[in-house]
Residue, then its C-alpha position, 0 to 999 in steps of 0.5 A: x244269256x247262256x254262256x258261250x263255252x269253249x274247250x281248251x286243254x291245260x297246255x293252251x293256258x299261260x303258266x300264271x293262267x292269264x291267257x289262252x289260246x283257242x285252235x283250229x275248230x274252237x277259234x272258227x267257231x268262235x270267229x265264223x259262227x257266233x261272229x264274236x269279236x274283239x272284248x266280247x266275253x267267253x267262258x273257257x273249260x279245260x276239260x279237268x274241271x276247271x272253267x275261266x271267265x274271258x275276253x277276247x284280245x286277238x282274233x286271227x285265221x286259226x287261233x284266237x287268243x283271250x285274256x283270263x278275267x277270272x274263274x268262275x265255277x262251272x256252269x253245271x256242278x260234278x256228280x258226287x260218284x266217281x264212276x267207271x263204266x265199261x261199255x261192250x262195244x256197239x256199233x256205229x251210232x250206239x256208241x257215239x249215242x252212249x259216250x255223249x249221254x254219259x258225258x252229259x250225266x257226269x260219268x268219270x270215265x269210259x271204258x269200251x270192252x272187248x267181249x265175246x258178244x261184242x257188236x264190232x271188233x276191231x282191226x287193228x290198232x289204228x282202228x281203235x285209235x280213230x275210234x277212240x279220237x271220235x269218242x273223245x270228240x264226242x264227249x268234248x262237244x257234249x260237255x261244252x253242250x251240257x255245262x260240265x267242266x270235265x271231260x271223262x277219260x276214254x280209255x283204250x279198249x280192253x278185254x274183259x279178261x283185264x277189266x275184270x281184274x281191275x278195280x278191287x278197292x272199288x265197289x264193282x257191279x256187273x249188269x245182267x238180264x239174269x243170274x244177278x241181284x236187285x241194285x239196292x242190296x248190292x249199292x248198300x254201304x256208302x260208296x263214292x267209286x263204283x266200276x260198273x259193266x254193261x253188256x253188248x245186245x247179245x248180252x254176257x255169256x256163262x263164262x263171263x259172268x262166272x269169271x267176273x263173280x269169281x273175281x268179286x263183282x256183284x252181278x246186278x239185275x234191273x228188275x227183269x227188264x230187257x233192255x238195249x245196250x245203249x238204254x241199259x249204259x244210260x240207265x245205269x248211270x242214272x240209277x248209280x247216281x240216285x242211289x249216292x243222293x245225285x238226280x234226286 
């Protein structure tokens, strides 16, 4: 049987981690959905890589509270990259799709970026933070679904201008329908953190690739293809992931 995973932050665990306390949305569907009660094991994550082996010990309206059995390693294991994806943001649904997917893949964090040919822009600052809550569901959910035990980090949304000035320890590649490389020469090395950037469907404009190449990034192209900004972000990952030996 698989196991029935649920997500709570470090701060709903005992300082000896021999409780936790499932909130709101976590503890009715443990309650109303899958209809647990009293003793039945679960498996809760922290979303910072950890995962634990409980048993029910209270059930009540809004929280539920579970008695820690031991760690257990996490249902699926973590990729070997340590991978920072910037994302141009998309609309609506693209971006949800996105977050979710690389979730799934093992991304380390996402970044969404403010570029010129960027699908939406934003209002103001409330409008990023509800956003950016959205996202973090997302990912929440799809690392309960996919058997990770972290949940990436995604960030504010920044400007290309600041992106692209971070990150110069790292290997950095900027994806590209032109002017750019083929992937392995520019992977080529042994490389365990990679800064990678994808475009919006406009794609990136003159300015943005030469800036990004002037600030040392390798601009990467997948062989000619076109691709659509949420398939290129997917592929990517993938891709990254099989060159350090991962999705092999």
């Amino acid at each position: 049987m698989s196991r029935r995973r649920f997500f709570a932050p470090r701060n709903a665990f005992a300082h000896d981690n021999t409780m936790v306390r499932l909130e709101a949305e976590e503890a009715r569907h443990l309650r109303d959905v899958l209809r647990l009660q009293l003793d039945d094991e679960v498996y809760v994550f922290d979303g910072e890589g950890h995962e634990f082996q409980c048993s029910i010990t209270e059930l009540r309206r809004d929280f539920a509270e579970l008695t820690v059995v031991a760690e257990v390693k996490p249902a699926s294991p973590e990729s070997p990259l340590n991978l920072t994806l910037g994302i141009a943001l998309l609309k609506g649904e693209k971006f949800d799709l996105v977050v979710q997917k690389l979730t799934e893949l093992g991304v380390t964090t996402i970044v969404p970026l403010i570029t010129e040919r960027a699908d939406i822009r934003l209002h103001n600052v409330k409008d990023a933070e509800k956003r950016v809550m959205r996202w973090q569901r997302i990912a929440h959910e799809a690392a309960k679904q996919s058997g990770r035990a972290r949940v990436p980090e995604i960030t504010e949304p920044r400007s290309f201008e600041s992106f692209v000035r971070s990150g110069s320890e790292s290997l950095r590649l900027m994806f590209s329908e032109r002017q750019g490389q083929s992937l392995k020469p520019a992977f080529a090395g042994e490389h365990s953190d990679v800064i990678a950037m994808v475009g919006s469907e406009g794609g990136w404009t003159d300015k943005e690739l030469t800036t990004a190449s002037d600030a040392g990034w390798k601009i990467v192209t997948l062989s000619g293809r076109i691709l659509r900004a949420e398939t290129a972000a997917i592929a990517v990952t993938a891709l990254l992931q099989n060159q350090l030996g991962d999705l092999k």
